[in-house]
N, C-alpha and C positions, 0 to 999 in steps of 0.2 A: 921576275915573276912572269909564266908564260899565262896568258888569258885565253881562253876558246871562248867563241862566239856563233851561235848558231841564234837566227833569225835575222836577214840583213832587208827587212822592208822600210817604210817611211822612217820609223822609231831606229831600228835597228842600224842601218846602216852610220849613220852621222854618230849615233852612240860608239860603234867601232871604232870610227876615224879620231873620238876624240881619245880612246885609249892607247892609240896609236900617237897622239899626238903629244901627251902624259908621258911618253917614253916605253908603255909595254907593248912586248911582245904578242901578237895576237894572230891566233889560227882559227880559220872560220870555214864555215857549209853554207854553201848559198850552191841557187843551181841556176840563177840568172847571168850571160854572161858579161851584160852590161857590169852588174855590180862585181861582178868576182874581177874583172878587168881594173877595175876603179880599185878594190881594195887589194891586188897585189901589185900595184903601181904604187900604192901609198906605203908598203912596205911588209902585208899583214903575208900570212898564209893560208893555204889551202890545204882541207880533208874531203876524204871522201863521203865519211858517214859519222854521226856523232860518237861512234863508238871511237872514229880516229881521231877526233876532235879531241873529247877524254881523255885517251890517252899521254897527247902532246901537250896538256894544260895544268896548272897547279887549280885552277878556279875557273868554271864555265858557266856563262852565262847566254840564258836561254829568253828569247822576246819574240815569242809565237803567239797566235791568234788568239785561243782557248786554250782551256781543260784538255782536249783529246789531243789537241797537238803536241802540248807539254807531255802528258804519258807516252804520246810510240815514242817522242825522242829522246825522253830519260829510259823510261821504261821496257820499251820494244827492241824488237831484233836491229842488234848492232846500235843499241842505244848507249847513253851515256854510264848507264848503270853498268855495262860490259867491259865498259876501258878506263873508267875513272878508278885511278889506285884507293888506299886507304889512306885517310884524312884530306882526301881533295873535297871541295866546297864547289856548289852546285848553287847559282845565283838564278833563281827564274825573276825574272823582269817583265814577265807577262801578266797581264790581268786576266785571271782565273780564279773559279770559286776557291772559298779558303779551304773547302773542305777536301777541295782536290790537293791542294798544296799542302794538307798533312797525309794526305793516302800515298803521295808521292815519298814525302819525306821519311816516311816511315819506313817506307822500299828500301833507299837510301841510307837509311842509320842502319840495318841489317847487313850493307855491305863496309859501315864505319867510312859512309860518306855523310858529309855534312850540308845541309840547306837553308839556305833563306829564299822568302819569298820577298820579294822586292820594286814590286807594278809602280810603275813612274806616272808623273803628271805633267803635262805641258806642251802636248803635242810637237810639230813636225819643227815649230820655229826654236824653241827651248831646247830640243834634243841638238840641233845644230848647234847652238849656241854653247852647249855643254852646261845649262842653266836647269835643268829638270829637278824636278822634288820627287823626292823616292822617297818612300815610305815601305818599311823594312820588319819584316819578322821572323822570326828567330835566334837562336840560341845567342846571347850576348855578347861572348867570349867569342865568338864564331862573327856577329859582324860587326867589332872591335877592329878583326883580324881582315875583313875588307870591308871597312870604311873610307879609306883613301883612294881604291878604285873605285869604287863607286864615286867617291865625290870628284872623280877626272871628267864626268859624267852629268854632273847635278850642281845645283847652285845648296840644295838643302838635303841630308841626309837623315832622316828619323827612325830610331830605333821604336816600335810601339807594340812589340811585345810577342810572345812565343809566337811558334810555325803559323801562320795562315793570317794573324793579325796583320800584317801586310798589307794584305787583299781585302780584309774587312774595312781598314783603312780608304784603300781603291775605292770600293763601292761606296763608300759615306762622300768621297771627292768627288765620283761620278754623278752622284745625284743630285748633289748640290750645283754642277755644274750645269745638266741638264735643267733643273729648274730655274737658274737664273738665266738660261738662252731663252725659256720659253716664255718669262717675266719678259725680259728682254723687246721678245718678237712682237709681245701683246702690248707692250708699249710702245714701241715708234709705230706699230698700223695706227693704234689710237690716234700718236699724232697724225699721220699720213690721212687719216680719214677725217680728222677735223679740219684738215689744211694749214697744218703747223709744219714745217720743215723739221724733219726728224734729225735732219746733222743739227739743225738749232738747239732742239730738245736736250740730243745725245751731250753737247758742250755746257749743257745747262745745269745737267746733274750729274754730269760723270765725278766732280769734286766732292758731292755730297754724300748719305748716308745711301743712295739708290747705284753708288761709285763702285765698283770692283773690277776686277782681274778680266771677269767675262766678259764685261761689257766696253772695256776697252781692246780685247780683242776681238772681238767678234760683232757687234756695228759697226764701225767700217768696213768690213768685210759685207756684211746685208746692204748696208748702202751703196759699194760701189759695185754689187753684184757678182761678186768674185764667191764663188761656194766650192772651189780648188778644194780638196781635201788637204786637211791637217790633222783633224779625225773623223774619223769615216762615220756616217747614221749607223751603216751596218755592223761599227765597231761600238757604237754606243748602245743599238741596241743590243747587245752580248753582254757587255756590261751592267747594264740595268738588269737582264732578263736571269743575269746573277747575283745580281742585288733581291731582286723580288724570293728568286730560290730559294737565298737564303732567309730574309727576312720572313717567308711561309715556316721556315724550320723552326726560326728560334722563337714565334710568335710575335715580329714586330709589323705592326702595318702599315705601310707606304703607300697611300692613297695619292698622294701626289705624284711620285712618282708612276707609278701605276697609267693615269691618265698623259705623262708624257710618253711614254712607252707606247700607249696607243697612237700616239701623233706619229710619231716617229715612226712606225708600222703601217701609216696610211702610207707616208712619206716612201718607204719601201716599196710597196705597191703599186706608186706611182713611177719608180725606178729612179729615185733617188737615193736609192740606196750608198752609192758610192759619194755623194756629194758630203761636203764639210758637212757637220751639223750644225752651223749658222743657219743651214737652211731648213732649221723649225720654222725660221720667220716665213717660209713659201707658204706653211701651210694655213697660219694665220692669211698673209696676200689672200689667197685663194676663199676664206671665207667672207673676207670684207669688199674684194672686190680691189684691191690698191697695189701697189710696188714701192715698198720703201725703199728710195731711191733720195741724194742726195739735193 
């Protein structure tokens, strides 16, 4: 089974390498030539435009920015919809509204191409590892049929229901994520500002009910300073800022969310845009006065 791959950034690339690693075959568009260097040394190949990509592939999978990215390169001149035969599968891996990812897929079933939407979790360390949770939507029968690439890829594969469910998925992960970094931030400043050692704190309840996934990656990261991207603010806020879209559409309100959205917006402003988003905790620092630091 030949796999095209278009999007080879932080996520993207290491996700290649691990299909490559799985034993498939993989032809990819990247126009960096550090990366494109690195991955036809690992064995993959080269296209010119995703129209040549489609062509060469049984199943493409796409891990772009947004919504508009995802359209020109299914959608637009010399896109995937031009060269992809009939019953080739079309795997977006990007986090986009759901609503994009049925206008899309419905493009696609007109040409008896097939879609899931399929936005992963775990940032830049997970993707490496091949340990990611994809969270998957679409037709059944269809990601039955790539379940086993995908999981070359992911530690968890979840099917949650038709085209866009996927992505509604994404956005219920993204936000709980965001509020436990911002939980997180406001609690080691507390310590920091009462003169409690926040690595103390962080080893004192990371076992307990205040324990999760977040909080053991991302305090050590606040404490030792390191705000390296793994996921970018400016990816987070895209995320959210399509969490809220949708939640205005279907009438649900996300008032929490909401106000971390504005943090993170300050956080922009101040040009940290590109920083990990561990560094919500800056913007707490920044009102108390402290650095949680080790």
């Amino acid at each position: 089974m030949k796999i095209g791959f278009i999007g080879l950034g932080i996520m993207g690339k290491p996700m290649s390498k691990n299909l490559l690693k799985a034993g498939y075959s993989v032809v990819f568009l990247d126009r960096h030539k550090e990366t494109t260097d690195e991955l036809l040394a690992a064995g993959a190949e080269k296209a010119a435009t995703p129209k040549a990509v489609a062509e060469k592939s049984d199943i493409i999978i796409t891990m772009l920015p947004n919504s508009p990215q995802v359209k020109e390169v299914v959608l637009g001149e010399n896109g995937i919809i031009e060269g992809a035969r009939e019953g080739a599968i079309v795997i977006d891996m990007s986090s986009i509204a759901p609503l994009a990812s049925r206008e899309i897929s419905l493009a696609l079933a007109e040409k008896k191409i097939h879609m899931l939407d399929a936005p992963v979790s775990g940032g830049e360390p997970k993707a490496i590892e091949g340990t990611l949770s994809v969270m998957v939507g679409g037709d059944k029968a269809v990601f039955d049929t790539c379940y086993e690439v995908m999981k070359s890829m992911a530690g968890s594969v979840v099917h949650t229901g038709e085209i866009g469910a996927g992505n509604v998925t994404k956005l219920a992960n993204q936000v709980i994520v965001a509020l436990n970094i911002a939980a997180m931030s406001e609690a080691l400043v507390l310590a920091t500002k009462a003169g409690v050692d926040p690595s103390l704190v962080y080893q004192a309840i990371r076992g307990g009910l205040a324990g999760s996934t977040v909080l053991d990656a991302k305090a050590p990261m606040v404490m030792d300073r390191n705000f390296k991207p793994g996921f970018r603010i400016d990816l987070h806020i895209k995320d959210l800022a399509n969490a809220l879209d949708t939640s205005h559409e279907i009438g649900a309100q996300l008032p929490l969310t909401a106000s971390v959205m504005e943090i993170m917006q300050a956080l922009r402003a101040d040009g940290q845009g590109q920083s990990d988003h561990s560094a919500i905790a800056r913007y707490y620092e920044n009102l108390a006065k402290v650095e949680v630091t080790r």
